[in-house]
N, CA, C and O atoms as a GROMACS GRO file, in nm:
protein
  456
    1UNK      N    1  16.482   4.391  11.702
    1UNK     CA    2  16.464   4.533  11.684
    1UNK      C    3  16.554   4.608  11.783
    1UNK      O    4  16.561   4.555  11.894
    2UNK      N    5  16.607   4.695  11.768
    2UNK     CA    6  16.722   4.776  11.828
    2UNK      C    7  16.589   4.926  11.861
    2UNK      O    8  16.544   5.001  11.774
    3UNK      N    9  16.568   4.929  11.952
    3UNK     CA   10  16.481   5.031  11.999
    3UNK      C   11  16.469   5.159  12.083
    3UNK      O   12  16.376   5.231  12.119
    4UNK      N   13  16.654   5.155  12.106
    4UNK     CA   14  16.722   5.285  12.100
    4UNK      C   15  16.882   5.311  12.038
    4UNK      O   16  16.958   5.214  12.030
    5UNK      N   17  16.923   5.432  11.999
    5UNK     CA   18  16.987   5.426  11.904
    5UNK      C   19  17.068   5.537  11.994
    5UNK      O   20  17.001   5.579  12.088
    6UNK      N   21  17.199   5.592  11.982
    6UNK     CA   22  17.254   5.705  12.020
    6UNK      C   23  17.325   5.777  11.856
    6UNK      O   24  17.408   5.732  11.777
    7UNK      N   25  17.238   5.913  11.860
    7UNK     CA   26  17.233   6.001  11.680
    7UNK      C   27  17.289   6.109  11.764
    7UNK      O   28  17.305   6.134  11.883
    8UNK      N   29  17.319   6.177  11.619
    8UNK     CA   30  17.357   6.330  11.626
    8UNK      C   31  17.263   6.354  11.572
    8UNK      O   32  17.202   6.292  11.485
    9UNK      N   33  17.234   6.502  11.652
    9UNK     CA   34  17.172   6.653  11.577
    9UNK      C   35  17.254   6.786  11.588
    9UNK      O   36  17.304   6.840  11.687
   10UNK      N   37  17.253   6.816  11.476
   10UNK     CA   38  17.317   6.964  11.479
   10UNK      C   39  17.204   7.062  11.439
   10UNK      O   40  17.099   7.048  11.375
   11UNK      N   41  17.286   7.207  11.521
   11UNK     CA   42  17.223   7.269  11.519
   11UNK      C   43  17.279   7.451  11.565
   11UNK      O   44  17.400   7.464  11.578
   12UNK      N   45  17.215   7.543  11.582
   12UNK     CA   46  17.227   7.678  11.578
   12UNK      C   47  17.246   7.669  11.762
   12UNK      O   48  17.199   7.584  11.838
   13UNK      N   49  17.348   7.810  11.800
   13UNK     CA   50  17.389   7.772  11.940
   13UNK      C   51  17.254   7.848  12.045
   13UNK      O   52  17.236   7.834  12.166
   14UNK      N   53  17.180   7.925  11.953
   14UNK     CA   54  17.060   7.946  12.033
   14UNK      C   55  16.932   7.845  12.016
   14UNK      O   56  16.836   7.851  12.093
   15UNK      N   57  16.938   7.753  11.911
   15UNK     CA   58  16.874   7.599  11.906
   15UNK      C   59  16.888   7.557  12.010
   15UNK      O   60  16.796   7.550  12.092
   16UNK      N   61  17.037   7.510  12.037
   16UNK     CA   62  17.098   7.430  12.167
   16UNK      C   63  17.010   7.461  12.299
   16UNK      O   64  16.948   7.389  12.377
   17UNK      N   65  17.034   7.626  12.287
   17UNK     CA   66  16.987   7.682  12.449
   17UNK      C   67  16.876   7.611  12.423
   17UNK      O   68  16.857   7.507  12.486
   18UNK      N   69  16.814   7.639  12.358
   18UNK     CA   70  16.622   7.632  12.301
   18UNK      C   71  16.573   7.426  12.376
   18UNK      O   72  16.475   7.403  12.448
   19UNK      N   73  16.690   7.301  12.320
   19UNK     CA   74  16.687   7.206  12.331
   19UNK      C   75  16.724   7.173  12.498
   19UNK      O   76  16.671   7.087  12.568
   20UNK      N   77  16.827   7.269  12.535
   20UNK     CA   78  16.839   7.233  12.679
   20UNK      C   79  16.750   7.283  12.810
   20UNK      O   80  16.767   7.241  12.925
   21UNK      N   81  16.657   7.375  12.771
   21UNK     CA   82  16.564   7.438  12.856
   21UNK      C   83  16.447   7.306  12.807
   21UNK      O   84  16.431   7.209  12.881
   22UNK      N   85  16.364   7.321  12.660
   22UNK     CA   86  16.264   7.254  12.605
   22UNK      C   87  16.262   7.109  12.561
   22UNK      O   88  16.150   7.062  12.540
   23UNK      N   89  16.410   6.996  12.534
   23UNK     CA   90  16.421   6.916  12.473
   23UNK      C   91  16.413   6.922  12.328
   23UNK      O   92  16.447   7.016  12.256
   24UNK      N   93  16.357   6.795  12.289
   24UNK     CA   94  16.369   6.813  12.120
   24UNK      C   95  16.241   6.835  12.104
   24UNK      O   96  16.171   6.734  12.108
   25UNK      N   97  16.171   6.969  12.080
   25UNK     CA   98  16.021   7.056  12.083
   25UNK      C   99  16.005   7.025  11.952
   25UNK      O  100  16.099   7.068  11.885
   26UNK      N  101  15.911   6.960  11.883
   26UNK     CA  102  15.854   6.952  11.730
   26UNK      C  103  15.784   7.094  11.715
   26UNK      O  104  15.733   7.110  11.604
   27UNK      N  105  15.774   7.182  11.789
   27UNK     CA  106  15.682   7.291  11.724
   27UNK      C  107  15.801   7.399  11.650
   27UNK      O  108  15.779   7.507  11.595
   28UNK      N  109  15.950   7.320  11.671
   28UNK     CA  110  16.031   7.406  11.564
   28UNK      C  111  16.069   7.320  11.490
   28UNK      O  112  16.126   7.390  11.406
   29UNK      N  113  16.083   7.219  11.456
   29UNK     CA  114  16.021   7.133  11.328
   29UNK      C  115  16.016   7.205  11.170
   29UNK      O  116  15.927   7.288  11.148
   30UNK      N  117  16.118   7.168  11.059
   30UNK     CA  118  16.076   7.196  10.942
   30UNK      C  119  16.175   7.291  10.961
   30UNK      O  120  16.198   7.280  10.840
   31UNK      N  121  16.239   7.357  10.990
   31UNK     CA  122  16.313   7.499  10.969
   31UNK      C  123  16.426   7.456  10.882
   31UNK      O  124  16.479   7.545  10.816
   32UNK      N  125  16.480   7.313  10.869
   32UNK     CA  126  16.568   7.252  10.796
   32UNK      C  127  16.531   7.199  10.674
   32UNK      O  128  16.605   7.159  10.584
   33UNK      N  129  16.360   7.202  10.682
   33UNK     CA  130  16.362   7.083  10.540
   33UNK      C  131  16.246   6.978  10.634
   33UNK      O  132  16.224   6.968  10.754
   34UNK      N  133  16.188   6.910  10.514
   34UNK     CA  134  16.116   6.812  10.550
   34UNK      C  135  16.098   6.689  10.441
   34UNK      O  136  15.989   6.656  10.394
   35UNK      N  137  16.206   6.638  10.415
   35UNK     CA  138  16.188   6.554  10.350
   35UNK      C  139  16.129   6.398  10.354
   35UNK      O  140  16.066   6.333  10.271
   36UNK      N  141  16.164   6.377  10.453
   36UNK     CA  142  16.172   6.236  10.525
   36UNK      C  143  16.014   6.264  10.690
   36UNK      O  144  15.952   6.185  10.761
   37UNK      N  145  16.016   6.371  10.679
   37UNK     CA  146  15.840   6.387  10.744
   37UNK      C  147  15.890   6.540  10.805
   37UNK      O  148  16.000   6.595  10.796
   38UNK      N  149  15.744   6.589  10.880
   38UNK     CA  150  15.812   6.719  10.959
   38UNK      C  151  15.807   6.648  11.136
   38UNK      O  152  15.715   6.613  11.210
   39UNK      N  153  15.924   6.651  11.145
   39UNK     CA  154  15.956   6.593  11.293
   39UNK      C  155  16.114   6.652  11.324
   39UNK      O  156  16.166   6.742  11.257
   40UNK      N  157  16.165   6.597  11.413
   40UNK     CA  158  16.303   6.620  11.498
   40UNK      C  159  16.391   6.537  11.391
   40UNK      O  160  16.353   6.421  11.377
   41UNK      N  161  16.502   6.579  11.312
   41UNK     CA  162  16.585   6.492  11.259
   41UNK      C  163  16.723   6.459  11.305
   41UNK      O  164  16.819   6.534  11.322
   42UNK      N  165  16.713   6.328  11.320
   42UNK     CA  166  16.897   6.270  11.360
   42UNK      C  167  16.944   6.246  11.266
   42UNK      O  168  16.890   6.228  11.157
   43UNK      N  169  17.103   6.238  11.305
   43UNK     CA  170  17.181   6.145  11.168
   43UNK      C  171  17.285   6.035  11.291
   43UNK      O  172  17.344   6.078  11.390
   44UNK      N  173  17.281   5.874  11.237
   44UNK     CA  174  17.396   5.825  11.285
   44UNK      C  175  17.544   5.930  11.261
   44UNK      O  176  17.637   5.946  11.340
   45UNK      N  177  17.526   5.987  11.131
   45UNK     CA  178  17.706   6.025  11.108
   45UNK      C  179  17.676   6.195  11.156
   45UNK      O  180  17.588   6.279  11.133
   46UNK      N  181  17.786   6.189  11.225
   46UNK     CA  182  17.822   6.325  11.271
   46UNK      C  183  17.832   6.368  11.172
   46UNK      O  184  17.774   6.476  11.161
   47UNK      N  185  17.913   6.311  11.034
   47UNK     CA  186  17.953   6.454  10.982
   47UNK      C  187  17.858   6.489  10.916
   47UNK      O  188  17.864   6.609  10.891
   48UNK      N  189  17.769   6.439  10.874
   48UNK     CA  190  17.610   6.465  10.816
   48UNK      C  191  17.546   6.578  10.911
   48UNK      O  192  17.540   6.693  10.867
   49UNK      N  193  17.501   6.550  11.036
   49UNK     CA  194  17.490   6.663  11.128
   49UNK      C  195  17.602   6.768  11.151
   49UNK      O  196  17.579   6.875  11.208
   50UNK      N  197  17.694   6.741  11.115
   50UNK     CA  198  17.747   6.917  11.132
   50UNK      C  199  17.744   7.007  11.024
   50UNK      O  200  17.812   7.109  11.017
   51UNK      N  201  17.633   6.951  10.904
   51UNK     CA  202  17.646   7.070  10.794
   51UNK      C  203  17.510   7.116  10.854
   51UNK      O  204  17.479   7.195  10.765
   52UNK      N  205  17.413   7.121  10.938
   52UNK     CA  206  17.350   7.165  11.039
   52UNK      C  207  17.377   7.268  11.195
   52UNK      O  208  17.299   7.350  11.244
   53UNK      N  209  17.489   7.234  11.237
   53UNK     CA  210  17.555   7.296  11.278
   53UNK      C  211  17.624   7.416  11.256
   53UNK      O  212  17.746   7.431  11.247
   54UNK      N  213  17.509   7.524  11.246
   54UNK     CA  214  17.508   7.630  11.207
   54UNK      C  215  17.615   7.737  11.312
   54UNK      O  216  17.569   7.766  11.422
   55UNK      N  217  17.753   7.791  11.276
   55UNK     CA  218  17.825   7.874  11.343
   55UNK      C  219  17.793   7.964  11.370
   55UNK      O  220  17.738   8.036  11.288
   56UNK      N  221  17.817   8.012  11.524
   56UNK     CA  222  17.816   8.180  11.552
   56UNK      C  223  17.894   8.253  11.492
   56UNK      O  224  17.982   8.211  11.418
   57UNK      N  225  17.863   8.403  11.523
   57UNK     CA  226  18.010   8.456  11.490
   57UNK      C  227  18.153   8.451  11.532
   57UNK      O  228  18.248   8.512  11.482
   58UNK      N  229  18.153   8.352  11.652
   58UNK     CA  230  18.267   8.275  11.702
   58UNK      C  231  18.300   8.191  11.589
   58UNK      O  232  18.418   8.194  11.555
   59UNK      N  233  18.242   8.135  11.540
   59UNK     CA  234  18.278   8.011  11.437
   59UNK      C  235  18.245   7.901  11.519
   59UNK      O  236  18.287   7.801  11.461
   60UNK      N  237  18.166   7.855  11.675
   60UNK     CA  238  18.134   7.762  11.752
   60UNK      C  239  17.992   7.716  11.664
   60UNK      O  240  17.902   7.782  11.612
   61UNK      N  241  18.014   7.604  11.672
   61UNK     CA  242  17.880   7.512  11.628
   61UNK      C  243  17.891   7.447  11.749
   61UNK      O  244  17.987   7.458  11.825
   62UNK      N  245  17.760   7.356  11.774
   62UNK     CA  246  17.681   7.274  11.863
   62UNK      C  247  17.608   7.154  11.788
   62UNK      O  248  17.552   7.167  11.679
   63UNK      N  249  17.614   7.053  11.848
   63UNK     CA  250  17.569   6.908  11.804
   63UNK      C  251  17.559   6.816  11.944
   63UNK      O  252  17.638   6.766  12.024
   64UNK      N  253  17.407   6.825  11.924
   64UNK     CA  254  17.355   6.720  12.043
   64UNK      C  255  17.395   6.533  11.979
   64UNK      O  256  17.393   6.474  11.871
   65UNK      N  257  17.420   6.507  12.090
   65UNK     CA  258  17.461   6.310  12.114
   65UNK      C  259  17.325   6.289  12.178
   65UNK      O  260  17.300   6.313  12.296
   66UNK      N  261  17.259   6.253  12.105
   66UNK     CA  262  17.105   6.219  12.205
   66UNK      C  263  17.063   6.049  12.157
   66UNK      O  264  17.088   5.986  12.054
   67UNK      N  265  17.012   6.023  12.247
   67UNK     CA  266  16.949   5.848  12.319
   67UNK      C  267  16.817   5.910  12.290
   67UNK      O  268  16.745   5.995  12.342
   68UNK      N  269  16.814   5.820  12.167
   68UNK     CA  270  16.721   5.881  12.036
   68UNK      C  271  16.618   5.666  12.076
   68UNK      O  272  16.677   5.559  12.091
   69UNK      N  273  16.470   5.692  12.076
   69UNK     CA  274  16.362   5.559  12.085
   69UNK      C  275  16.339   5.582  11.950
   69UNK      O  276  16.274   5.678  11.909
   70UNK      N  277  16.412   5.454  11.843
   70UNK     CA  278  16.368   5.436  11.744
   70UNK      C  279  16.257   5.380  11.688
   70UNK      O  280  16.185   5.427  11.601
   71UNK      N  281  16.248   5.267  11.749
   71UNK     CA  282  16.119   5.163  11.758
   71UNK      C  283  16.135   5.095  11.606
   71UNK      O  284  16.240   5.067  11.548
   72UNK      N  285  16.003   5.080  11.562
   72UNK     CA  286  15.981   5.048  11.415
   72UNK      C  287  16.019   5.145  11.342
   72UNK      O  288  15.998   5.250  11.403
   73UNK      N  289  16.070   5.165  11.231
   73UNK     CA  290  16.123   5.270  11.149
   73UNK      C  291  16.018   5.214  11.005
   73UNK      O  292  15.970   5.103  10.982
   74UNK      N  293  16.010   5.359  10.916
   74UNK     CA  294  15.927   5.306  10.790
   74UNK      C  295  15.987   5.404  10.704
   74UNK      O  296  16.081   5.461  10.761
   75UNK      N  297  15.968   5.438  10.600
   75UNK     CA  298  16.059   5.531  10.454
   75UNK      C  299  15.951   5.639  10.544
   75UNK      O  300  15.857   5.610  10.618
   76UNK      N  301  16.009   5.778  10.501
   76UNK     CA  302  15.928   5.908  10.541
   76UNK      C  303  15.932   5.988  10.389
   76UNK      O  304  16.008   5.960  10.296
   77UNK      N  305  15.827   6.097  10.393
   77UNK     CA  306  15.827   6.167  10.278
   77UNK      C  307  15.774   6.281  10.339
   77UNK      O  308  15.725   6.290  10.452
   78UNK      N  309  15.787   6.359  10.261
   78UNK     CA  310  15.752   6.531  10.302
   78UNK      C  311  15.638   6.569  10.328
   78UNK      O  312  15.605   6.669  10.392
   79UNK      N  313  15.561   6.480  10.273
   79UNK     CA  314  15.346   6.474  10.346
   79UNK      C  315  15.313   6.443  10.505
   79UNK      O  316  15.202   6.467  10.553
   80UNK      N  317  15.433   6.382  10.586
   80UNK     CA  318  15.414   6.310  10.707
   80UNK      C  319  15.454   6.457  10.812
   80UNK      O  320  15.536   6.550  10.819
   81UNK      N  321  15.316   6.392  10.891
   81UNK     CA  322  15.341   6.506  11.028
   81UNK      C  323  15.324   6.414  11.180
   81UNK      O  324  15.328   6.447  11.298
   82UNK      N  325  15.301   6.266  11.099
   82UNK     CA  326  15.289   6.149  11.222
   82UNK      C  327  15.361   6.072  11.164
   82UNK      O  328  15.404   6.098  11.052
   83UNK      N  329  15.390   5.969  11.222
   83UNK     CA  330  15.423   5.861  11.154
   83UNK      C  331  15.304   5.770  11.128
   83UNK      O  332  15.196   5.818  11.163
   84UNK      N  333  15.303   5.652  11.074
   84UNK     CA  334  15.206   5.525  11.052
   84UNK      C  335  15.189   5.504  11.146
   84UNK      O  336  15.260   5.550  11.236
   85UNK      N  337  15.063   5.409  11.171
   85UNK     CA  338  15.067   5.370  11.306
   85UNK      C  339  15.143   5.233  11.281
   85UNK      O  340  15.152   5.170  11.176
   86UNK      N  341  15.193   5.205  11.397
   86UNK     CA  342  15.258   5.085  11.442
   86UNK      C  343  15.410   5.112  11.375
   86UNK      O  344  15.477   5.018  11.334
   87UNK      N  345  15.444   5.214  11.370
   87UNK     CA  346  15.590   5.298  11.357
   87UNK      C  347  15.612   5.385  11.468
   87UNK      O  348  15.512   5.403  11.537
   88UNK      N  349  15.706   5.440  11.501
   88UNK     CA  350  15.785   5.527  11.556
   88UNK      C  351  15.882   5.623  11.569
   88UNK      O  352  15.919   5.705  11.653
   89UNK      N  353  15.925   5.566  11.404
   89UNK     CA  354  16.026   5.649  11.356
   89UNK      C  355  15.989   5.652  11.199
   89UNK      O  356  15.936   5.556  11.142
   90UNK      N  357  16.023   5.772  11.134
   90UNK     CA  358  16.097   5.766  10.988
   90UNK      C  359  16.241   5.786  10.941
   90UNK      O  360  16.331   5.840  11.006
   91UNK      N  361  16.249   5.733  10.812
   91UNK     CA  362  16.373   5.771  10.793
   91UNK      C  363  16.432   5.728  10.660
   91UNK      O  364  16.357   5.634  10.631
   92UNK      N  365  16.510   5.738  10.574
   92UNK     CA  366  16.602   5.746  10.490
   92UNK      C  367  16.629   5.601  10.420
   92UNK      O  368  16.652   5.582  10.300
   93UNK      N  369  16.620   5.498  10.530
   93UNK     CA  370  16.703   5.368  10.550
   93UNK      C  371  16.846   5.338  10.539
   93UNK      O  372  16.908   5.238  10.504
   94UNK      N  373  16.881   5.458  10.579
   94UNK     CA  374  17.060   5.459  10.586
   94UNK      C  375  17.086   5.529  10.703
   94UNK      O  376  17.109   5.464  10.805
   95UNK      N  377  17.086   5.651  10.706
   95UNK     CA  378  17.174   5.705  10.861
   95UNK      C  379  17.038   5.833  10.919
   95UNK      O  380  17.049   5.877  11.033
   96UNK      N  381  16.955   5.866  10.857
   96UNK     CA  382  16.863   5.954  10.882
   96UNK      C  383  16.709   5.912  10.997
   96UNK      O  384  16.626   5.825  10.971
   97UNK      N  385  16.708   5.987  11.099
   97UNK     CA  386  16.591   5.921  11.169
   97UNK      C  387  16.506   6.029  11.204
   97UNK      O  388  16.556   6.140  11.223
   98UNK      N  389  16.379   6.012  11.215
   98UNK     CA  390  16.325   6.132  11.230
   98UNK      C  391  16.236   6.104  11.325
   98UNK      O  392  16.173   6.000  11.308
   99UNK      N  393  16.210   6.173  11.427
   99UNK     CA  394  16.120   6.160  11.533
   99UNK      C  395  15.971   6.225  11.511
   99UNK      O  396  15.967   6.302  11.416
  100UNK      N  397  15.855   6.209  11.580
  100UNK     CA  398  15.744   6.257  11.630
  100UNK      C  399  15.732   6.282  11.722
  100UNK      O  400  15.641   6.365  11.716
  101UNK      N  401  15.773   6.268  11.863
  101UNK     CA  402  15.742   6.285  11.966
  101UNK      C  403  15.804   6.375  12.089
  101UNK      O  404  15.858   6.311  12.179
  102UNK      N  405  15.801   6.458  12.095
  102UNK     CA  406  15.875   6.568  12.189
  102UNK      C  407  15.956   6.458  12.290
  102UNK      O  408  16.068   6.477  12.336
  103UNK      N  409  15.896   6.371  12.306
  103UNK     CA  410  15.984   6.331  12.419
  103UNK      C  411  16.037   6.143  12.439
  103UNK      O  412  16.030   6.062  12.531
  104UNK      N  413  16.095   6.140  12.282
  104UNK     CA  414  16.122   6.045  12.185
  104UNK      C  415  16.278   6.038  12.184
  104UNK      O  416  16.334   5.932  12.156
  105UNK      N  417  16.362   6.170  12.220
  105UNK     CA  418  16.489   6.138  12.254
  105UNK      C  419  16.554   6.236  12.335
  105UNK      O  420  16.504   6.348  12.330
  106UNK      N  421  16.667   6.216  12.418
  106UNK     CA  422  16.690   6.281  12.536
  106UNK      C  423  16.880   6.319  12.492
  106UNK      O  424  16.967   6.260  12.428
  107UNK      N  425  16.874   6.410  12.546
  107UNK     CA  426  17.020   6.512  12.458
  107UNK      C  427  17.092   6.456  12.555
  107UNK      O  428  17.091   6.527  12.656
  108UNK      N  429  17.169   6.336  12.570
  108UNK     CA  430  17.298   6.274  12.664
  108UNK      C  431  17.354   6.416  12.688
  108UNK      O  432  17.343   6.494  12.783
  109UNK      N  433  17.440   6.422  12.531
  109UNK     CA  434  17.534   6.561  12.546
  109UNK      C  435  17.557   6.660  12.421
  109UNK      O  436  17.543   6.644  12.300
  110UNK      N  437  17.597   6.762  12.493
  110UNK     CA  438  17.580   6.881  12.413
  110UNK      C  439  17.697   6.887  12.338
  110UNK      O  440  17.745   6.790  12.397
  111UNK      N  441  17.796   6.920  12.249
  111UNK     CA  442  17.885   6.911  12.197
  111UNK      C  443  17.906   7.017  12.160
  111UNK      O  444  17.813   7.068  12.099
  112UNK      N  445  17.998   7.077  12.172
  112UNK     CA  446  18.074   7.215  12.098
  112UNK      C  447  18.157   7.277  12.085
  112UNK      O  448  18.210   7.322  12.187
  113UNK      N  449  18.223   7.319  11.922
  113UNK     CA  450  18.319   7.346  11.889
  113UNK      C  451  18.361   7.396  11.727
  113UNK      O  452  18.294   7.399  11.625
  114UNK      N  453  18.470   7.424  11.748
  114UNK     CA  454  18.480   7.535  11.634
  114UNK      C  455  18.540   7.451  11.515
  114UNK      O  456  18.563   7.505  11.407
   0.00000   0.00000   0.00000
């Protein structure tokens, strides 16, 4: 089992502020969609996270590199607000991971650019 992973998240540049004061806060959760559960969503592929990467009126987007605890992973669906027990993650089974836990992955680095 591989039980940490390094993902992208993209996101809005007042998100960012929001992630670097609070971390990855589940109580803003869902503002993207909830397909795969309502939690924090990564993607292995950047370029998947930068259609998330919502521009200012600069045209600057932001995308966190975060040291993401995968643990057990299981399929997620849009009913989930936990995971199973004896999981830790949901996800896609391709590049999508979705967290529960505020303090489940840690933003290495901030990324940004136009």
């Amino acid at each position: 089992m591989n039980a940490e992973k390094f993902l992208y998240h993209g996101c809005s540049d007042v998100a960012a502020l929001n992630i670097t004061q609070d971390y990855f806060n589940r109580s803003f959760a869902g503002k993207n969609g909830t397909v795969y559960g309502n939690g924090v969503y990564f993607s292995s592929m950047a370029s998947y996270s930068h259609s998330y990467a919502v521009p200012n009126k600069h045209g600057k987007r932001c995308m966190f590199y975060a040291r993401v605890l995968v643990g057990h992973t299981t399929s997620g669906d849009t009913t989930m607000k936990v995971c199973p027990q004896n999981y830790q993650t949901t996800t896609d089974g391709e590049h999508i991971y979705v967290t529960y836990h505020d303090t489940q992955a840690y933003r290495q680095y901030l990324i940004c650019y136009k």
